[in-house]
Residue frames relative to the residue before (quaternion, step in Angstrom):
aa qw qx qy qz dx dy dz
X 1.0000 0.0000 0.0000 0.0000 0.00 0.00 0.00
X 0.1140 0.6502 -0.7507 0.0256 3.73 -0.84 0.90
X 0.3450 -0.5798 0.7229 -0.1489 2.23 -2.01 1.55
X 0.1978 -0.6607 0.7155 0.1117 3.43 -1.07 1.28
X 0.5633 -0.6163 0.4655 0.2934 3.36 -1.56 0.83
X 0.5331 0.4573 -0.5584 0.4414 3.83 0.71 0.92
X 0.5981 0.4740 -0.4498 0.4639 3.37 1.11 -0.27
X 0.8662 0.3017 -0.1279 0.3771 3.60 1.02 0.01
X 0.5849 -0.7025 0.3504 0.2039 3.21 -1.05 0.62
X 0.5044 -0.6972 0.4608 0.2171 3.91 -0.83 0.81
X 0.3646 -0.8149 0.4506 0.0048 3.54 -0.15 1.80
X 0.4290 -0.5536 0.4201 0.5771 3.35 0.78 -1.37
X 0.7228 -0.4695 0.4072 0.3022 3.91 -1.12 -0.91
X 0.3082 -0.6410 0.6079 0.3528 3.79 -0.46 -0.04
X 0.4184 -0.6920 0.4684 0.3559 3.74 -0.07 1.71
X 0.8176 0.2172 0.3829 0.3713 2.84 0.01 -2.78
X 0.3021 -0.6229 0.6383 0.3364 3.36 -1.07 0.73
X 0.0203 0.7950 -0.5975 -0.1031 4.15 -1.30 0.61
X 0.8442 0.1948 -0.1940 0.4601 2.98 -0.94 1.42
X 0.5747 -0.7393 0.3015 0.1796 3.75 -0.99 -0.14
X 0.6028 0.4249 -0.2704 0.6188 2.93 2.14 0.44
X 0.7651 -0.4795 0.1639 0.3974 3.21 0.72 0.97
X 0.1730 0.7559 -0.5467 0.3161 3.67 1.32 0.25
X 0.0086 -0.6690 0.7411 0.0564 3.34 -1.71 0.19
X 0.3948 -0.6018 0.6798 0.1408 3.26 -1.83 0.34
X 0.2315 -0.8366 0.4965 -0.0001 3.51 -0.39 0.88
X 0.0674 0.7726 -0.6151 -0.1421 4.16 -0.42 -0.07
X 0.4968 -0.7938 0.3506 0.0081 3.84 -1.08 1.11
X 0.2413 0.8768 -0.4102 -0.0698 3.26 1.30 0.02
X 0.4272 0.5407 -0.6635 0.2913 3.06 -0.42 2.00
X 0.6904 -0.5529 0.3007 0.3567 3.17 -1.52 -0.14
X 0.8387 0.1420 -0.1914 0.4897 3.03 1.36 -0.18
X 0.3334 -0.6389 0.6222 0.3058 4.26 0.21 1.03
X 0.5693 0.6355 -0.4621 0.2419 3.31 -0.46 -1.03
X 0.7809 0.4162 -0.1154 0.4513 3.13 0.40 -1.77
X 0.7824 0.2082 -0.3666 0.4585 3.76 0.69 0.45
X 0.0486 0.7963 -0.5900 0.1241 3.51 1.30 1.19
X 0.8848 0.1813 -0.1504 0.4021 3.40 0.28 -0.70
X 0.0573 0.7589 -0.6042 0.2363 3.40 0.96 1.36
X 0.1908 -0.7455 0.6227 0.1419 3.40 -1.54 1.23
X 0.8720 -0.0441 -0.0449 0.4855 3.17 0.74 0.04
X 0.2235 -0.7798 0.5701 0.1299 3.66 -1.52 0.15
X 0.1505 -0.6665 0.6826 0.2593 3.58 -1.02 -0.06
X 0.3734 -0.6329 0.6630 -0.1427 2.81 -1.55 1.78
X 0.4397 -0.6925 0.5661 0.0812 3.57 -0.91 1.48
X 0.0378 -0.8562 0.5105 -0.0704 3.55 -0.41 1.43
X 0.6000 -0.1543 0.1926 0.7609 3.84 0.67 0.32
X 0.7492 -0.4662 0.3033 0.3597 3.95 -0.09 1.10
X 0.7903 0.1695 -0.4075 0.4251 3.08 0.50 0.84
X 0.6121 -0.6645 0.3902 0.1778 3.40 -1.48 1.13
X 0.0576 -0.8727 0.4737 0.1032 3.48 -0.69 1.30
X 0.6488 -0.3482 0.4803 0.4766 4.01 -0.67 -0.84
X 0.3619 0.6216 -0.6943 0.0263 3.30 -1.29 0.39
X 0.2110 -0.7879 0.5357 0.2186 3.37 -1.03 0.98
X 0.6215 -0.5800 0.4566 0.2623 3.54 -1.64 0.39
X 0.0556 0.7468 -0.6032 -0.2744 3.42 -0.26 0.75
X 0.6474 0.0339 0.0053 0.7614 4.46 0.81 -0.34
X 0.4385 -0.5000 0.7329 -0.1434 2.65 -2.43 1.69
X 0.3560 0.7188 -0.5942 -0.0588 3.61 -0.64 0.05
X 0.0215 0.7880 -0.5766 -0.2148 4.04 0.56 0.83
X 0.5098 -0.7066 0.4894 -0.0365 3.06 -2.01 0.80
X 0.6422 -0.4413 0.3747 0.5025 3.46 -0.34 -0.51
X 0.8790 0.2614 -0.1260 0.3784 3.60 -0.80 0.91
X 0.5705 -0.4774 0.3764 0.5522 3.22 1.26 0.17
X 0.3959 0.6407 -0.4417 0.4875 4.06 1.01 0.52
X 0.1128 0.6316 -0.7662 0.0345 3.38 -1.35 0.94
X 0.3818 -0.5598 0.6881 0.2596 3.42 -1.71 0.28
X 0.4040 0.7266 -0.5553 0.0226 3.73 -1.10 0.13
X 0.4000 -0.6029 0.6605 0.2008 3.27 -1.85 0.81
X 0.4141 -0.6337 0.6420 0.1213 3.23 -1.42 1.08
X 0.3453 -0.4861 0.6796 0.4274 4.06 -0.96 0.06
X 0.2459 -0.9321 0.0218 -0.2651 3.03 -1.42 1.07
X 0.6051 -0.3730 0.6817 0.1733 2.36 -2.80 0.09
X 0.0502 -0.8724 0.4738 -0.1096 3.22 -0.23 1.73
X 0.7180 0.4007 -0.0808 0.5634 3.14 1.96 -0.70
X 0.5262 -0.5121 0.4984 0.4610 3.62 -1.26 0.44
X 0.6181 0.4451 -0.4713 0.4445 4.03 0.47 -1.09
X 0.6911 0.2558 -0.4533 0.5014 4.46 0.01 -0.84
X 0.6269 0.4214 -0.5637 0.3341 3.97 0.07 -0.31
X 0.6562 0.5302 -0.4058 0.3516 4.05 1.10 -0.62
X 0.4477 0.6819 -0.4356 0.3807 3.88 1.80 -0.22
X 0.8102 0.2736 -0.1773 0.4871 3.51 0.68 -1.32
X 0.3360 0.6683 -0.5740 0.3332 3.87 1.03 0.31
X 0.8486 0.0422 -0.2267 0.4762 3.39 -1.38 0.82
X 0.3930 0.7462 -0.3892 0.3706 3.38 0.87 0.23
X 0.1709 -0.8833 0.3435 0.2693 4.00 -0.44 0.96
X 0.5137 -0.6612 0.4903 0.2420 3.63 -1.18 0.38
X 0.0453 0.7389 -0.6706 -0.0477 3.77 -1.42 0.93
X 0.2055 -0.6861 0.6867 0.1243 2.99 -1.71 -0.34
X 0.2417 -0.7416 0.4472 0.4377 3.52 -0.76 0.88
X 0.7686 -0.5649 0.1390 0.2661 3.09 -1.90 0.07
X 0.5867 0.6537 -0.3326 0.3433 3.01 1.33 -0.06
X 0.6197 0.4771 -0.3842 0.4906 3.42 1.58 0.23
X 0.5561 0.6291 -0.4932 0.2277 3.32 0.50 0.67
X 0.6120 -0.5303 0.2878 0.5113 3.81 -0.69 1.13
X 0.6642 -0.4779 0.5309 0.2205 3.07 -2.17 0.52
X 0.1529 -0.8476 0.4893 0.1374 3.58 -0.09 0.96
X 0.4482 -0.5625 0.4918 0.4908 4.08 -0.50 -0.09
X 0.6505 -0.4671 0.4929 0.3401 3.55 -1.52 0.24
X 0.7621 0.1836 -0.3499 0.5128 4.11 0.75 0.41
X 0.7206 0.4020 -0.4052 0.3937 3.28 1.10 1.05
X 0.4335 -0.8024 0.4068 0.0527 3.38 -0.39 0.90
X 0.1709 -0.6787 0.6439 0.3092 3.65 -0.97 0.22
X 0.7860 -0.3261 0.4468 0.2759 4.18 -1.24 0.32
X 0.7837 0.3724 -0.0876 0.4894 3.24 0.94 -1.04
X 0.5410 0.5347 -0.3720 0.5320 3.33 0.92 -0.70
X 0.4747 0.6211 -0.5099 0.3589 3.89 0.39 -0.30
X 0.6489 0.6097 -0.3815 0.2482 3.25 0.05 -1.75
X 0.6864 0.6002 -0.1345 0.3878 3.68 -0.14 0.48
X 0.7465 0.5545 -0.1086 0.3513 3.02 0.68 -1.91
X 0.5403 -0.6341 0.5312 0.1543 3.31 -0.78 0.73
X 0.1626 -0.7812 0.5820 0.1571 4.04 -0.54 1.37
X 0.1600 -0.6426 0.7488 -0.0269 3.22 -1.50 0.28
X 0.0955 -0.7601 0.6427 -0.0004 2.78 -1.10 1.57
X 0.4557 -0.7576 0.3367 0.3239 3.65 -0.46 0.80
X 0.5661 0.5437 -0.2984 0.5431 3.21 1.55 0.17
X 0.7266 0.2256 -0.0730 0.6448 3.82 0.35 -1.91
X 0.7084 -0.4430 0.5265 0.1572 3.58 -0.42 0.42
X 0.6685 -0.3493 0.3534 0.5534 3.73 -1.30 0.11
X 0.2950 -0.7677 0.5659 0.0583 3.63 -1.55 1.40
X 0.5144 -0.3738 0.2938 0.7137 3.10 1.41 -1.03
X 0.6004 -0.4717 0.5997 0.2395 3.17 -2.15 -0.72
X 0.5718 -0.6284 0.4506 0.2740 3.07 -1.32 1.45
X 0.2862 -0.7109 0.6226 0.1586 3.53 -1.11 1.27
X 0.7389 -0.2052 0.0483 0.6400 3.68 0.46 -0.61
X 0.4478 -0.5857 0.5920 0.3254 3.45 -1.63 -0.52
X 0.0517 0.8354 -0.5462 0.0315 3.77 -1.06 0.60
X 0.3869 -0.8249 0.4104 -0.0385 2.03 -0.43 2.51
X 0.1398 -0.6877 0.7121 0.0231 3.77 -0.03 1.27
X 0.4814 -0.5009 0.5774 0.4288 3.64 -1.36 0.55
X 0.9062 -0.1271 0.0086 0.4031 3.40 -1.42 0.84
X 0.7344 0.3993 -0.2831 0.4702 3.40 0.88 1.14
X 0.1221 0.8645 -0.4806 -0.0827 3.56 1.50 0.52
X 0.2189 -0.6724 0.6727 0.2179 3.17 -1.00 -0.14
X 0.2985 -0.5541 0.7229 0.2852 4.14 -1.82 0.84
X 0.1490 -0.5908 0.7858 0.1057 3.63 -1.45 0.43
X 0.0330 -0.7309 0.6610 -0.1667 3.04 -1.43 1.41
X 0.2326 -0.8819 0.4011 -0.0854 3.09 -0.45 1.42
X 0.2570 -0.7742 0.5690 0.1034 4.02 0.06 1.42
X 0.6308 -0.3930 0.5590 0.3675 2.76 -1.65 -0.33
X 0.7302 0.3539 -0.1607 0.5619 3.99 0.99 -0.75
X 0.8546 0.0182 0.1067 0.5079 3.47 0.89 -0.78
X 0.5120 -0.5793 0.5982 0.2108 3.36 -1.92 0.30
X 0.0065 0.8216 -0.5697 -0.0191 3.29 -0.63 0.94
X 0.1383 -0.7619 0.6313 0.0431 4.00 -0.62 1.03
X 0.1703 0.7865 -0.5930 0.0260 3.09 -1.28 1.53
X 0.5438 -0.6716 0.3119 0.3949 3.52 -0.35 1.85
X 0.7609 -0.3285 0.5384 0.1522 3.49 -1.48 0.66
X 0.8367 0.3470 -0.1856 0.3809 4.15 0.02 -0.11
X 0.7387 -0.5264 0.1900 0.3757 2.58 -1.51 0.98
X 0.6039 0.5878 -0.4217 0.3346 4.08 0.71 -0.43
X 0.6578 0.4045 -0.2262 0.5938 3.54 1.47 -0.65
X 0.8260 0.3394 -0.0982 0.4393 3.47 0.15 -1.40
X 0.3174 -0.8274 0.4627 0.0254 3.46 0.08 1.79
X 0.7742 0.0434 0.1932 0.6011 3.67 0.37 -1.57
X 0.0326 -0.6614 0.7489 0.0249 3.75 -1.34 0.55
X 0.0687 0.6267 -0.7740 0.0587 3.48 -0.79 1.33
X 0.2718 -0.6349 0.7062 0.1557 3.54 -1.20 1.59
X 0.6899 0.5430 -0.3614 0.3141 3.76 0.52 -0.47
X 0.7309 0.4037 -0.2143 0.5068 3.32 1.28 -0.64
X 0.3953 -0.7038 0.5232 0.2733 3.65 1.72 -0.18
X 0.7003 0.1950 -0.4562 0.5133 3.70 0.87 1.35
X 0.4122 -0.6037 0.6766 0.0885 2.59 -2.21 0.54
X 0.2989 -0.7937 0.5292 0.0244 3.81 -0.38 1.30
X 0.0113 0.7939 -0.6064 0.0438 3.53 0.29 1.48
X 0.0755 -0.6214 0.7383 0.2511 3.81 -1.85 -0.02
X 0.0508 0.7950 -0.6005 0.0695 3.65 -0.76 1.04
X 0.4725 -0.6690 0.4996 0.2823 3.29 -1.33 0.26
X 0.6078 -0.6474 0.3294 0.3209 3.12 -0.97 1.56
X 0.5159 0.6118 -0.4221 0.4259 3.61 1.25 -0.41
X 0.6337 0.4128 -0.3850 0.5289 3.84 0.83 -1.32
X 0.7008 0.5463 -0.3529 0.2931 3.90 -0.01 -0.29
X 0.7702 0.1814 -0.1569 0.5910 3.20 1.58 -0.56
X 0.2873 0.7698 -0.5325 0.2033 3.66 1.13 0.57
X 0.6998 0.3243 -0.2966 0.5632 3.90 0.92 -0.68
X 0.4099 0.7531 -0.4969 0.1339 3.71 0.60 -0.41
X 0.2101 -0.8400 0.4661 0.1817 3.81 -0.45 0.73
């Protein structure tokens, strides 16, 4: 099974090589570690392309930190191959979310609504700025970018395939040519 990294979902990174038998230090970038305590495996980005590694022990820590041994990686030199090195999953393993919470991805697609102008267009991708995403929406004349939060982004209905925004008429026509 190959898997292209649209078919999948950004895990986090192999931090650190620990110890001298091939241990590693992992970092999670999600909201909740917890919820992949009992991950058997990942695919790890090797010169662009995603491979297998199974889990032989998980131990998540504090902070988005897990310890884990890979099957194997018997040595500190193979644990230094996959060190800095990033982690996925495909998409179908990601937790069940409730119906007002959303994964990043699930945008792509969705139909905006402004609560003023009416349908704007459709979400071209999402850009995931660290702690500042941004929805890209794409006119016929122009690109329009509207941060991710709760001051802009009113309502997410994944079932109806929109996203209820209130923006200033300025953010709608800041790229406009």
């Amino acid at each position: 099974m190959n898997l292209d990294k649209d078919q999948c979902y950004h895990l986090g990174h192999v931090s650190k090589v620990r110890g001298f038998k091939g241990e590693t230090v992992l970092f999670l970038d999600v909201d909740n570690p917890a919820d992949y305590a009992e991950l058997d495996s990942v695919l790890i980005d090797l010169r662009g392309s995603l491979h297998p590694f199974f889990i032989e022990s998980l131990t998540i820590d504090d902070k988005g930190f897990a310890r884990a041994k890979f099957e194997g990686i018997t040595t500190r030199d193979a644990a230094t191959e996959i060190s800095g090195k990033e982690l996925f999953l495909p998409l179908d393993r990601l937790p069940e979310l409730p119906d007002d919470r959303y994964y990043l991805h699930e945008l792509k697609g969705m139909e905006v609504r402004d609560e003023k102008h009416g349908a704007i267009g459709a979400v071209n991708q999402v850009l995931d700025y660290s702690h500042n995403p941004l929805i890209q929406v794409l006119t016929r004349t122009h690109e329009i970018l509207i941060p991710l939060n709760d001051d802009f982004v009113k309502k997410v209905d994944k079932k109806k395939g929109q996203i209820e925004v209130s923006v200033p008429d300025e953010l709608l026509t800041v790229n406009k040519l």
